[in-house]
PLY file of the C-alpha trace (Angstrom):
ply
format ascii 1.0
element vertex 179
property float x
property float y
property float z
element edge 178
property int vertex1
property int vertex2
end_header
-55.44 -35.85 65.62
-54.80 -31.91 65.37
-58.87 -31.57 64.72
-59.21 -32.38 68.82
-57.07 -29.98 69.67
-58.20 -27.05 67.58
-60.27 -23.99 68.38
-61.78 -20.73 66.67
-60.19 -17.73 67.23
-61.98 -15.21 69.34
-63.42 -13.06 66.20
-65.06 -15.84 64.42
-68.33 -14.03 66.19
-67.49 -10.91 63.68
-65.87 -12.64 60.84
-68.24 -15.36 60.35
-71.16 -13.17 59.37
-68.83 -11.66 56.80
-68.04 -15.32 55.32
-70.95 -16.72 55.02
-72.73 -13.01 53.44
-69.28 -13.39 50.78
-70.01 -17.47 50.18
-73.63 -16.27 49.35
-72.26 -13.54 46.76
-69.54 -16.34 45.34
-72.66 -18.65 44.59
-74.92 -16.06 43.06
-72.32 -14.96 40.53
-71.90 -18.34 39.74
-75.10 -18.22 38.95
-74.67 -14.78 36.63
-71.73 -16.68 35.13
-73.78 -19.60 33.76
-76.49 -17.47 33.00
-74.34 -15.45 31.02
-72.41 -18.43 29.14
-75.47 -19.45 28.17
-76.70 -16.34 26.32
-73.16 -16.28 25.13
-73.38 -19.76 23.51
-76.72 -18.78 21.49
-74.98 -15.75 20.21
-72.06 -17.77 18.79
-74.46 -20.51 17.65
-76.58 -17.56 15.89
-73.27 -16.53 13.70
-71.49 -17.83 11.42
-68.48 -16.26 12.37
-68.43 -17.28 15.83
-69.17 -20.63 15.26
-66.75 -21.25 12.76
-63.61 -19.60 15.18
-65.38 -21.81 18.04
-64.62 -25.09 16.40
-60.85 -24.52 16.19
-59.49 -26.96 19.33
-58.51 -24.77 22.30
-60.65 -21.59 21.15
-63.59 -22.02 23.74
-66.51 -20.03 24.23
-65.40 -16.82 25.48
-62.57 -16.41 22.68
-64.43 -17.11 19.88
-67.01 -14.40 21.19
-64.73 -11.79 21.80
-62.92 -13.01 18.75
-66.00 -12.90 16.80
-67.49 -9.95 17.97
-63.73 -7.48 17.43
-63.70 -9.00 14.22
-67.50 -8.16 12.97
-67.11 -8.72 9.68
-64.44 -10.26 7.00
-64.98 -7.23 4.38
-62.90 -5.00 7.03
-59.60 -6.66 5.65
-58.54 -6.62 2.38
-55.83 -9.78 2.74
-55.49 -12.11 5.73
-52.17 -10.21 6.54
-54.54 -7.69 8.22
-56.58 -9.14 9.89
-53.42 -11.00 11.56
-52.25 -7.18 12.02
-55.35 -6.23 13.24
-55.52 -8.74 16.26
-52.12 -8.15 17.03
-50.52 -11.30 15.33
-47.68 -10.16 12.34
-45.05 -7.67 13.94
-43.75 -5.07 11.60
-40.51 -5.17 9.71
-37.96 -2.54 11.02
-35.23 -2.58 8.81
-32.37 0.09 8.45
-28.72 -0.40 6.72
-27.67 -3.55 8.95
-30.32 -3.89 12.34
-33.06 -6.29 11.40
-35.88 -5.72 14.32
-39.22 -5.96 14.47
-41.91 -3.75 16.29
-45.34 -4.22 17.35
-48.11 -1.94 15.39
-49.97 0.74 16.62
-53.04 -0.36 15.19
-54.05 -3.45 17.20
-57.55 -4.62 18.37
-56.06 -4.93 22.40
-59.09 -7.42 23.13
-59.05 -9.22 20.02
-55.23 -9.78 20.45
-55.66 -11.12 23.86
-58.44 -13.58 23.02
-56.38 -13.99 19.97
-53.19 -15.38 22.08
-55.26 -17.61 24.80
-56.99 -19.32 22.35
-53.45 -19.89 20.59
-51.83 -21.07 23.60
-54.77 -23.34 24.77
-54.81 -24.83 20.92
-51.07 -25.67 21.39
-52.54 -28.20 23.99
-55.56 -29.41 21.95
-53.50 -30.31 18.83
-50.20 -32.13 18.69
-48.99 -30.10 15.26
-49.28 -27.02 17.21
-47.52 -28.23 20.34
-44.44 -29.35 17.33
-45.06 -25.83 15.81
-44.75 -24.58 19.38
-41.63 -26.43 20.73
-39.86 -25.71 17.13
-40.43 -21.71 17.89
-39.22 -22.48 21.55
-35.92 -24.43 20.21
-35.39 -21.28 17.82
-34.35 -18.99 21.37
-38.16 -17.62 21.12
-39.46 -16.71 24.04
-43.43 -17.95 25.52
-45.20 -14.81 24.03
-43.53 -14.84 20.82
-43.92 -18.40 20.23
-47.27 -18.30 21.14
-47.53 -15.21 18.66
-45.97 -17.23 15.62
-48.08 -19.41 16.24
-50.99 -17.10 16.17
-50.02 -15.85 12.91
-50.21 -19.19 11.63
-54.50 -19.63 12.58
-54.80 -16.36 11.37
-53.95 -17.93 7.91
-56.10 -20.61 8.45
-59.17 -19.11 10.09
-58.93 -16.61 6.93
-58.99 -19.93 4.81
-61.64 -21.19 7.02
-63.48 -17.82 6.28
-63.52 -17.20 3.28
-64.05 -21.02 2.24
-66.90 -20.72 4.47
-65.62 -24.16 6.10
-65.53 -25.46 9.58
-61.88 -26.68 11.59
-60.61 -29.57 10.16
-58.38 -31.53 11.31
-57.56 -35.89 10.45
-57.93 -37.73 13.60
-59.87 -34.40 15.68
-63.72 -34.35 16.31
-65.16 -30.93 16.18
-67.25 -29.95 19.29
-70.77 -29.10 18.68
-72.72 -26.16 20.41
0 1
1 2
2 3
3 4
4 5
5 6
6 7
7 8
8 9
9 10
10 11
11 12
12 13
13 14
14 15
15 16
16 17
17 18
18 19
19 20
20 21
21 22
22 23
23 24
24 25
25 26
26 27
27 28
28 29
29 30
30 31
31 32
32 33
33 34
34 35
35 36
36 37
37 38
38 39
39 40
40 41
41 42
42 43
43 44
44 45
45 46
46 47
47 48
48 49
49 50
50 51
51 52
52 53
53 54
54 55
55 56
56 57
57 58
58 59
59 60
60 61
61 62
62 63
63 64
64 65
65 66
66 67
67 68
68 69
69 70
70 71
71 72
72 73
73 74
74 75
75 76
76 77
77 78
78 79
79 80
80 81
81 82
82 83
83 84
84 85
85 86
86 87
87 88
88 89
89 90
90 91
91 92
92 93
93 94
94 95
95 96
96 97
97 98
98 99
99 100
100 101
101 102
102 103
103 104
104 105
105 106
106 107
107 108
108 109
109 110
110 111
111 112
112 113
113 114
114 115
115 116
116 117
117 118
118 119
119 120
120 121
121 122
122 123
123 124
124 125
125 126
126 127
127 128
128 129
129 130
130 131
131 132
132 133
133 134
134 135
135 136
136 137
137 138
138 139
139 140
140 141
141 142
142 143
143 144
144 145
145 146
146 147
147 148
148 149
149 150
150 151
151 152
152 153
153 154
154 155
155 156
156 157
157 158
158 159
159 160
160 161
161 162
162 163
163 164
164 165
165 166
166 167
167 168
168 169
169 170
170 171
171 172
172 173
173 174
174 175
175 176
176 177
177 178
C-alpha cells in the first residue's frame, strides 16, 4: 500500500548516476575477489603448509594463506612454544614476589596473530570440543579474546603435531574439506 503513495526525491536526477557508476564498481570487485580466491586456492593447494592449516574446521581460505605464508617455514622455531609466541598465542609470565600477571610479547607476527584468532574463533563453531574448550575458558571469568586466545594456544600444539607428523586434521566423526 505505501508503494502507491511513494515518490523520488528531487535529486535522484544527480544521485542516480552516482549509484548505478558505484553498483558497477561493487560488481567488478566482485569479480577481482573471485579472481583472486582463486589464485589464492592454487597457492594453498601448491603447499604443503597451507594445505595442511586449511583442513583444520573453521580455518578457511584466507587464514590458512596468511597463516601459511607469516609462517614460511617450520625450521624458524625451535619448539612449538614459539611458534605459538610468534603468532601471538602464549602470553608471557610476569611474576614478581606476590603479583602473578601476564603480558603480551613484543615479538608477535601482527597478521599471523590475527588470522591466527579468526580461524580460532570460527573453529570454536566447526567443532563441538572446541566450543566445550571455549565455554570452559568463558566459565573460568575469561573474557572473548582471551578465551579465544587459550584456545589458540591449544591448535598451535596441534598444528605443530600436524607439522611435524606431516599429517592432515583429524578429527572422529569430521570430514576434511578438499581443495
Amino acid at each position: 500500500a505505501w508503494q502507491a503513495g511513494a515518490s523520488f526525491s528531487t535529486e535522484v536526477e544527480l544521485v542516480g548516476p552516482m549509484i548505478v557508476a558505484d553498483a558497477r564498481r561493487i560488481l567488478a570487485l566482485g569479480v577481482e575477489i573471485k579472481a583472486l580466491e582463486t589464485r589464492l586456492e592454487a597457492l594453498v593447494r601448491d603447499s604443503d603448509l597451507g594445505r595442511r592449516i586449511d583442513s583444520i574446521p573453521g580455518f578457511g581460505l584466507i587464514c590458512s594463506a596468511e597463516l601459511a605464508g607469516e609462517i614460511g617455514t617450520l625450521e624458524r622455531f625451535t619448539q612449538e612454544g614459539s611458534l605459538a609466541m610468534y603468532v601471538g598465542m602464549a602470553p608471557l609470565d610476569y611474576q614478581s614476589g606476590s603479583t602473578h600477571r601476564s603480558r603480551r610479547p613484543r615479538q608477535v607476527n601482527r597478521h599471523a596473530k590475527a588470522a591466527m584468532m579468526v580461524g580460532a574463533a570460527a573453529h570454536a563453531h566447526c567443532c563441538e570440543q572446541a566450543a566445550a574448550y571455549y565455554a570452559k575458558k568463558r566459565s573460568e571469568g575469561k573474557a572473548h579474546n582471551q578465551a579465544v586466545r587459550a584456545l589458540g594456544r591449544q591448535l598451535c600444539r596441534v598444528l605443530w603435531s600436524m607439522l611435524h607428523g606431516q599429517r592432515e586434521y583429524r578429527l572422529p566423526g569430521f570430514e576434511p574439506k578438499s581443495i
